[in-house]
C-alpha positions in Angstrom: 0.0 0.0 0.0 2.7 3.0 -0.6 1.6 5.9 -1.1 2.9 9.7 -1.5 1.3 12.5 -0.2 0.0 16.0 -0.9 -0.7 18.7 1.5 -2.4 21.8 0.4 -0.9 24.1 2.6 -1.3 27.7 0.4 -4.7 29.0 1.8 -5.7 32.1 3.6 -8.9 33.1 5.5 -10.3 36.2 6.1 -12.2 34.9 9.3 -8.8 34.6 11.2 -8.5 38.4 11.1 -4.7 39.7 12.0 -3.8 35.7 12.5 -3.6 35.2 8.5 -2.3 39.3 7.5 1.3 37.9 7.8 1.2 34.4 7.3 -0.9 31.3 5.9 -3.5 29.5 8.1 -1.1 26.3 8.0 1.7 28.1 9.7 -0.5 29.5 12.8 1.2 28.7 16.4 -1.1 25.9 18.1 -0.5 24.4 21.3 2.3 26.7 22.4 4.6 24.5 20.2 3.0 23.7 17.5 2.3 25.3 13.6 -0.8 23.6 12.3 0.9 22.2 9.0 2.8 20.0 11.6 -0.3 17.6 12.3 -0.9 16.4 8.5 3.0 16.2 8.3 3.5 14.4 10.9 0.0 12.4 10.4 2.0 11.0 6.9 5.3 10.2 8.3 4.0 8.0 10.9 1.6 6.4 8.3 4.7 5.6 6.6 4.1 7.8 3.8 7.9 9.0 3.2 7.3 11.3 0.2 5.5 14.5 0.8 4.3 17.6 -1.2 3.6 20.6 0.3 1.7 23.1 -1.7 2.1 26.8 -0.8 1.4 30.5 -2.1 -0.2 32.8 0.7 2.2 34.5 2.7 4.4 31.5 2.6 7.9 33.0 4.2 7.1 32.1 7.9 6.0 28.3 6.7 8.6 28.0 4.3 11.0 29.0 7.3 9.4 26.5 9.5 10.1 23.7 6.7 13.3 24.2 6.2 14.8 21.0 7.1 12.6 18.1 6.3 14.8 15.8 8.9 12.5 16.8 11.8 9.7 14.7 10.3 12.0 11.8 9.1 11.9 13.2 5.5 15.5 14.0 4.9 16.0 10.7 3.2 17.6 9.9 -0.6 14.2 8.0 -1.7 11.2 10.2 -1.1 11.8 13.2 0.4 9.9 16.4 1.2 9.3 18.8 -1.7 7.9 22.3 -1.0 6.5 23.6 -4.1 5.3 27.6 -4.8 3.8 29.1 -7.2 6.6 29.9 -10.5 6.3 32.1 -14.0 7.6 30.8 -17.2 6.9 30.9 -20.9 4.4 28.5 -20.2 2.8 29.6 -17.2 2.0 33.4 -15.7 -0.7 32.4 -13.3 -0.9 31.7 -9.7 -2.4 28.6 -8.6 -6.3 29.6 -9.5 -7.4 26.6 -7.1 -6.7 23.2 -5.3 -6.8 21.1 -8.4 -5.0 23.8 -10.8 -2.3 24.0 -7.8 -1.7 20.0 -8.1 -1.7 20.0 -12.0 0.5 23.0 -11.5 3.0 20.6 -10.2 1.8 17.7 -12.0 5.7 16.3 -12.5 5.7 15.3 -8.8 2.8 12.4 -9.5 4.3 11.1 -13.3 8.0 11.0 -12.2 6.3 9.0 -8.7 5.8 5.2 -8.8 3.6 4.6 -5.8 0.1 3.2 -6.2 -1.9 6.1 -4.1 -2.3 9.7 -3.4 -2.8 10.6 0.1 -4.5 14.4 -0.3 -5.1 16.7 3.0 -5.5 20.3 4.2 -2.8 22.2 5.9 -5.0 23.2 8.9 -6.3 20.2 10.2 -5.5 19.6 13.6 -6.0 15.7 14.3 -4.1 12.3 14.5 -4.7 9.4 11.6 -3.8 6.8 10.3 -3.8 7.2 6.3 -2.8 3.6 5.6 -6.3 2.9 7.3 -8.1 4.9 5.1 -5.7 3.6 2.1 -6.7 0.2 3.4 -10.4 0.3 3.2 -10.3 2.7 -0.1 -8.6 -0.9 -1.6 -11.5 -2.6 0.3 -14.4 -0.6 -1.0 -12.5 -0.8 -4.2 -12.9 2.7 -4.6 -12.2 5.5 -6.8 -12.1 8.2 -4.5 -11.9 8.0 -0.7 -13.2 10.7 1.3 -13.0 10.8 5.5 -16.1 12.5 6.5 -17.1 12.7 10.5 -20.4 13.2 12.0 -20.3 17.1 13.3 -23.8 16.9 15.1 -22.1 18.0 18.7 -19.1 19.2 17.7 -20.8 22.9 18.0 -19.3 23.6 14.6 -20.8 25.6 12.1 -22.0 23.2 9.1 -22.4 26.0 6.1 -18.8 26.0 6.5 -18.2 22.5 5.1 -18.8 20.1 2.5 -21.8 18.1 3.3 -21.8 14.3 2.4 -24.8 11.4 1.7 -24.4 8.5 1.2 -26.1 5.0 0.4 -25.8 1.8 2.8 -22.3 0.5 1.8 -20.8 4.4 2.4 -20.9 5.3 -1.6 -21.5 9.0 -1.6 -24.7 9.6 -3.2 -24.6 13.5 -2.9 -22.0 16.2 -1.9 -22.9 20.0 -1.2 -19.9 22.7 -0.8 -20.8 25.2 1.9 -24.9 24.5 1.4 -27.5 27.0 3.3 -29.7 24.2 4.0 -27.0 21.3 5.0 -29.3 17.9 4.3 -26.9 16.3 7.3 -24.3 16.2 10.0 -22.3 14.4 8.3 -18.8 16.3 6.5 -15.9 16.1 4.5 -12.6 16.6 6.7 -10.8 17.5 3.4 -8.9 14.3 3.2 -8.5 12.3 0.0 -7.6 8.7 -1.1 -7.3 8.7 -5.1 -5.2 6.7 -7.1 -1.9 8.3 -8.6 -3.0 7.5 -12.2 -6.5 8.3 -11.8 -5.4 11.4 -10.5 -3.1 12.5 -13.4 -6.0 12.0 -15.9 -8.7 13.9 -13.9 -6.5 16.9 -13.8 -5.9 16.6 -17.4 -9.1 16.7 -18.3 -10.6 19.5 -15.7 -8.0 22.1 -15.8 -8.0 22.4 -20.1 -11.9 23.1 -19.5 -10.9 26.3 -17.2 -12.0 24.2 -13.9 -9.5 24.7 -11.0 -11.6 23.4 -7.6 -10.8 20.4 -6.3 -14.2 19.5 -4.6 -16.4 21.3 -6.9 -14.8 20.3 -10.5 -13.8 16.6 -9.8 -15.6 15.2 -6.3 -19.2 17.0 -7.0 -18.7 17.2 -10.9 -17.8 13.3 -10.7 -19.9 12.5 -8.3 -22.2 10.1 -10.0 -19.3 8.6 -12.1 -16.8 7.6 -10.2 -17.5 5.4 -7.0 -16.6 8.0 -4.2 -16.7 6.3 -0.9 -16.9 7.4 2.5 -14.1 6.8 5.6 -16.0 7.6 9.3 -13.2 9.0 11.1 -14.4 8.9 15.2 -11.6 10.6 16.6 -10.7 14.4 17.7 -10.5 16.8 14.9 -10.1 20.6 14.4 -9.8 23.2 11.9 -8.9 26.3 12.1 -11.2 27.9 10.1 -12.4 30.9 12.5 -11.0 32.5 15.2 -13.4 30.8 17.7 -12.0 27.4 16.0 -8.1 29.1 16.4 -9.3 29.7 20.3 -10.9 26.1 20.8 -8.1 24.2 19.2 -5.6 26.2 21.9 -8.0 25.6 24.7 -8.4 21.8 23.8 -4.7 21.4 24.5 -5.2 22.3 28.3 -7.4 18.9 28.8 -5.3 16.7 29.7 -6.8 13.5 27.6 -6.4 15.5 24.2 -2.8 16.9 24.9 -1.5 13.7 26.0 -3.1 12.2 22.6 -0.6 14.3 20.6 2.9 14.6 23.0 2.4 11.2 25.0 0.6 8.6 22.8 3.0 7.0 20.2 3.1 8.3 17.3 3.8 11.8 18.1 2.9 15.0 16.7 6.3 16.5 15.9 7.4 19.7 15.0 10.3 21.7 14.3 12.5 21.9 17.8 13.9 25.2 19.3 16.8 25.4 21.6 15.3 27.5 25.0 16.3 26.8 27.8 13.4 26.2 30.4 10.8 28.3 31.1 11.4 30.4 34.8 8.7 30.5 37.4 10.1 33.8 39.8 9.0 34.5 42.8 5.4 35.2 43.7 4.8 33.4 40.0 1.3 32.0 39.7 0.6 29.4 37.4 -2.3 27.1 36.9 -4.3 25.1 33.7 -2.0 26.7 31.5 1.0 26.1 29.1 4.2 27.5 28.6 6.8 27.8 26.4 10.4 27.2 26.6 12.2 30.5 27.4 9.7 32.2 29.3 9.9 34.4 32.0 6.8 34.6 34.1 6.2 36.9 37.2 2.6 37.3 37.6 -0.7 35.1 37.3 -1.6 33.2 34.4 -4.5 31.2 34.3 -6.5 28.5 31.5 -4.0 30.5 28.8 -1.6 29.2 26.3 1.6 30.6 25.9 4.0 30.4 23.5 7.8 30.5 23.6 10.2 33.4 25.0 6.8 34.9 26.7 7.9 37.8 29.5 5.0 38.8 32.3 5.7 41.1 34.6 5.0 41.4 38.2 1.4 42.2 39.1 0.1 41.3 35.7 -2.9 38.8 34.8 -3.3 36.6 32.1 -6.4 34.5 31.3 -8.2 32.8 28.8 -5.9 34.1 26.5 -3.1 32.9 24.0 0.3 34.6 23.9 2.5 34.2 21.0 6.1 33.6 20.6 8.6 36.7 21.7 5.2 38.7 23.5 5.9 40.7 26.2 3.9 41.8 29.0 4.7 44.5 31.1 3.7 45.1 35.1 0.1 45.2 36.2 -1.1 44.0 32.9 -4.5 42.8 32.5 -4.9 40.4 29.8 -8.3 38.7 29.2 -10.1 36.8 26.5 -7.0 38.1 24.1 -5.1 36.6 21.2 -1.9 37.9 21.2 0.6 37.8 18.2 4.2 37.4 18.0 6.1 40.2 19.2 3.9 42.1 20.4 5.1 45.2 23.8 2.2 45.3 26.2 3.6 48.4 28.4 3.0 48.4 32.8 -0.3 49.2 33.5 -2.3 48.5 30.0 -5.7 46.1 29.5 -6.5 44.1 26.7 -9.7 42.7 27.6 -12.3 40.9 25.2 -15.0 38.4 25.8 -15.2 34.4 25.3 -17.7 35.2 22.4 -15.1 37.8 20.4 -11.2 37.7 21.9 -9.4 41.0 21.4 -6.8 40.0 18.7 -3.5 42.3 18.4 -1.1 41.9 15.1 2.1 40.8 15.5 4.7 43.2 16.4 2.3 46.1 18.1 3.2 47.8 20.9 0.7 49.4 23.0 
């Protein structure tokens, strides 16, 4: 069952405010150690999927920083490999990618010059733990062309207009597929992960793209919907996407219960990432700490409660922090209050200041403000 795999990693969303005005959705902090890119990248090295694609274009500096050495995911290897690919201009092409499929065909070398069987396709701002060869498993079962996982989002709180909606018949063929509907007909949606074979692939794109279609979902999966046999994987376990800020502030929050953050950093396989050499965060005197997380390299002097804070975070005495995420390189001055706030990287809170929002809409400030 090999197979290579293909993260689309290039998108942007105008729902994550300030979070996405310097860099793409897959390259948001999570987890105070964590860039969201790192769950589907790690998710294909431990499925033993050794060659990876990684698809990029929006504000792609601070992710192509953070990829800069494949080895941390095992990928620094002579067969396989990680390949980062961007958009290019040539004689043949003066276009950015003009969607998910067009940004595949775009790099349509990277399948014909591959050998393996399967194509393994997923979003950069998932944050979950798989197993693809599963999913590659019952896609060979199901003798499927396509393989779509899908979970049921009836309780998840999660707004459904913002997915793809999925039917399907007894045996889990999808019978119907609706992008984004107003009505959704179910709970039941697409997690944006694909199982398709490598040829199959190839000759979808080379049909679609000629014809000026560029989506993904809407061009091949609902276009081919009643041709091909698309089937449905159930996927049961936790999954996120960061697709709002309330998502961005959930996905944080998550990782301060206990059973999902040992799930990622204690549960073989791991989540990994790319390291960084801090030494310990420092707890000084009269310190208060509780439900929270800190990063290496922190220096923390006042309260900090049910917040998640990132590397090389300073507080000063006197100040509170709560409900809130702190970026990398933040720092708080004395007899701060900070409530209900997402703060970027970088950011100068002077002595005395408050940044207080509410649970419903968190006070977000860019990266690199002082105030």
């Amino acid at each position: 069952m090999k197979a290579i795999g293909i993260i689309l990693a290039g998108g942007n969303n105008d729902r994550l405010r300030e979070l996405c005005s310097v860099r793409a959705v897959s390259a948001i902090p999570v987890g105070s150690s964590y860039r969201a890119i790192d769950f589907s990248l790690s998710n294909m090295t431990n499925s033993n999927i050794k060659k990876v694609a990684i698809i990029t274009q929006y504000n792609s500096r601070s992710l192509h920083d953070h990829l800069s050495s494949s080895k941390w995911w095992d990928l620094g290897r002579k067969q396989g490999g990680m390949f980062v690919f961007s958009p290019f201009l040539s004689n043949d092409n003066s276009y950015w990618f003009r969607g998910t499929a067009d940004s595949i065909y775009q790099n349509l070398n990277y399948l014909k010059k591959s050998n393996e069987e399967y194509v393994v396709i997923a979003s950069g701002d998932g944050v979950y733990k798989m197993n693809y060869r599963d999913v590659i498993k019952y896609h060979k079962e199901k003798n499927a062309d396509i393989t779509i996982v899908c979970k049921d989002l009836k309780d998840s709180g999660k707004d459904l207009h913002d997915f793809g909606i999925m039917e399907f018949d007894d045996d889990m063929r999808m019978t119907d597929f609706e992008e984004k509907p107003v009505e959704p007909m179910n709970t039941t949606a697409s997690l944006g992960i694909y199982v398709i074979s490598r040829t199959l692939l190839i000759k979808l794109l080379e049909t679609v793209i000629p014809e000026g279609r560029y989506d993904f979902v809407k061009d091949i999966i609902i276009r081919y919907k009643r041709q091909l046999h698309i089937y449905g994987y159930k996927y049961d376990g936790y999954w996120n996407t960061l697709n709002n800020v309330k998502s961005y502030v959930d996905v944080n929050m998550d990782f301060l219960k206990r059973d999902i953050r040992n799930m990622f950093t204690k549960e073989s396989p791991f989540i990994d990432t790319k390291p960084k050499d801090e030494p310990p965060a420092k707890y000084n005197i009269g310190a208060d700490v509780k439900d929270s997380l800190v990063g290496s390299g922190s220096i923390l002097n006042g309260h900090v409660s049910h917040s998640v804070l990132s590397r090389k975070v300073f507080s000063g005495e006197g100040s509170v922090i709560k409900d809130s995420i702190i970026m990398e390189g933040s720092y708080i001055g004395n007899n701060c209050v900070i409530e209900n706030a997402i703060i970027d990287k970088q950011v100068v809170v002077s002595d005395d200041k408050k940044v207080i929002g509410t649970p419903d809409n968190p006070v977000i400030i860019a990266k690199g403000t002082v105030i």
